[in-house]
VOGU-3710 file (C-alpha; in Angstrom, 3 decimals, decimal comma):
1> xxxxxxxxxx> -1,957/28,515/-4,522  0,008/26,418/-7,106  1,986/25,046/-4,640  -0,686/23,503/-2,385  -2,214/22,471/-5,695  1,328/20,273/-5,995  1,588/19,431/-3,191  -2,243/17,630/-2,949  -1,191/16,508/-5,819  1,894/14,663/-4,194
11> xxxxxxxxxx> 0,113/13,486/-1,297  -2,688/12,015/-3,157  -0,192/9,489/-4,823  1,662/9,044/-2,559  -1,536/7,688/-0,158  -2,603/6,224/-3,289  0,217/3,604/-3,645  -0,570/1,158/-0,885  -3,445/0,485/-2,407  -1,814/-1,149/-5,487
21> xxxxxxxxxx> -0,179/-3,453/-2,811  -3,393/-5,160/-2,334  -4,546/-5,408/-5,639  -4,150/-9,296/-5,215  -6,947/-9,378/-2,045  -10,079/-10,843/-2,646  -11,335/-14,187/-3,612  -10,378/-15,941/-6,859  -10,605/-18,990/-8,971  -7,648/-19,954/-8,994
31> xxxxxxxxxx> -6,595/-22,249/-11,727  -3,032/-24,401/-12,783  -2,784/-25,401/-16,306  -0,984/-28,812/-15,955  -1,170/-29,731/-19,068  -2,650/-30,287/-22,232  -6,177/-29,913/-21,432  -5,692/-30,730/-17,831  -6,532/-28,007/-15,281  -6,718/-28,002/-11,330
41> xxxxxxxxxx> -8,754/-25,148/-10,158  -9,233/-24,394/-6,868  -11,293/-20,981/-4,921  -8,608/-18,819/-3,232  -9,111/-15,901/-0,747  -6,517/-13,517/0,162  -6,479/-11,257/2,950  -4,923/-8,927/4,798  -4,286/-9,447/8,487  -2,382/-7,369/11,522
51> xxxxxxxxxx> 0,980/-9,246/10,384  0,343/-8,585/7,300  -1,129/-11,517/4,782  -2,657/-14,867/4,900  -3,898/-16,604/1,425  -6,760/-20,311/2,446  -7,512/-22,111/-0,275  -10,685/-24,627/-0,469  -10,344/-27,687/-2,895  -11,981/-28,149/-5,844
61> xxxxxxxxxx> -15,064/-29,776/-6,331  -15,141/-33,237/-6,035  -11,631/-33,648/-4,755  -11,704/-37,071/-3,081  -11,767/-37,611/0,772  -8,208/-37,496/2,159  -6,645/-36,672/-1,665  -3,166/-34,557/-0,852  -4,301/-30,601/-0,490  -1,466/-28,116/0,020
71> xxxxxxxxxx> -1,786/-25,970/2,714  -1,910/-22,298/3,639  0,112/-19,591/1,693  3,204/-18,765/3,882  6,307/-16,409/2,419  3,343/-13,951/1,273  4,973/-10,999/-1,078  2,613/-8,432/-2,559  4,218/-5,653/-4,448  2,149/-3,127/-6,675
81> xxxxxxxxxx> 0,208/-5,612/-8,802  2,767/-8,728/-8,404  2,621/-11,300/-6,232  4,261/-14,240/-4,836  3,942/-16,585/-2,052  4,637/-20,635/-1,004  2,526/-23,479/-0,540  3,484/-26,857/1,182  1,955/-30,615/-0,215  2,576/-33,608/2,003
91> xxxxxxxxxx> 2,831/-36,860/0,144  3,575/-39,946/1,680  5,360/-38,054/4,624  7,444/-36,165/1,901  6,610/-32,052/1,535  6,735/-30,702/-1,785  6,897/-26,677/-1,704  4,505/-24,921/-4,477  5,670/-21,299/-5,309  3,648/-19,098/-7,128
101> xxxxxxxxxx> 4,106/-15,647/-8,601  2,306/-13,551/-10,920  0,650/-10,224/-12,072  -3,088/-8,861/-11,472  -4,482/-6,800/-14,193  -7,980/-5,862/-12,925  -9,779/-8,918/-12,034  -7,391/-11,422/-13,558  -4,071/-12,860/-13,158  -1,390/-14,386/-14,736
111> xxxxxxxxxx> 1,626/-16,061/-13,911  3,494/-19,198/-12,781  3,430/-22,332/-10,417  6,679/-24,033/-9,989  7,272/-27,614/-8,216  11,034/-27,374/-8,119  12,422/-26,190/-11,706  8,897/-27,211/-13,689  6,874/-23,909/-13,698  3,371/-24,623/-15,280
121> xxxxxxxxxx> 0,573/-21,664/-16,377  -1,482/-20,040/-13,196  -4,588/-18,448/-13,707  -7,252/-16,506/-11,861  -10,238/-14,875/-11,613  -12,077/-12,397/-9,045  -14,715/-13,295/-7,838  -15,070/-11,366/-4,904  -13,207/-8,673/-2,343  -11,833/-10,201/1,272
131> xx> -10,064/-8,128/3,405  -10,202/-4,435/2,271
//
């Protein structure tokens, strides 16, 4: 009896664990702390799809008509409660690639956005579930 005990146990964590791989689906507000007192939020969904992830990202609020917008996540990494991923910004014919990384606790994160070697402070909140 002990042993089937165990081994529900086992099972039960181990079918548990892919779960913490999505911890980072849902929609967010996603926000980039570019410096002092300057912030670019934007709302951020993250899914899961049959090849595994795709993260869309609307712009903020009053972004002007044909402002720069990165595009879709691509290079989409989600490992227990870290992620990562890429982003691509065309300026002037020029592509700039965005990576982010970072750690959910709960309905936050916290991590980084880097444009080459300057990483600045990336924040989010839930405010929803996508693709679960």
């Amino acid at each position: 009896m002990r042993k089937i005990a165990l081994v529900g146990v086992v099972l039960a964590a181990a079918m548990a664990t892919p779960a913490l791989a999505q911890s980072f689906l849902g929609e967010w507000t996603a926000t980039a702390h570019v410096g002092p007192g300057a912030e670019v939020s934007e709302a951020l969904s993250v899914t899961k799809t049959a090849n595994g992830f795709a993260i869309t990202v609307k712009p903020p609020a009053g972004t002007p008509e044909g402002a720069p917008q990165a595009g879709p996540g691509t290079d989409i990494v989600l490992d227990g409660d870290h992620f990562s991923y890429n982003r691509s910004l065309d300026v002037q014919g020029n592509s700039i690639v965005i990576s982010y990384s970072g750690v959910v606790t709960g309905d936050t994160f916290t991590g980084t956005a880097k444009v080459g070697d300057m990483p600045v402070s990336y924040t989010g909140v839930r405010v929803g579930v996508a693709g679960k």
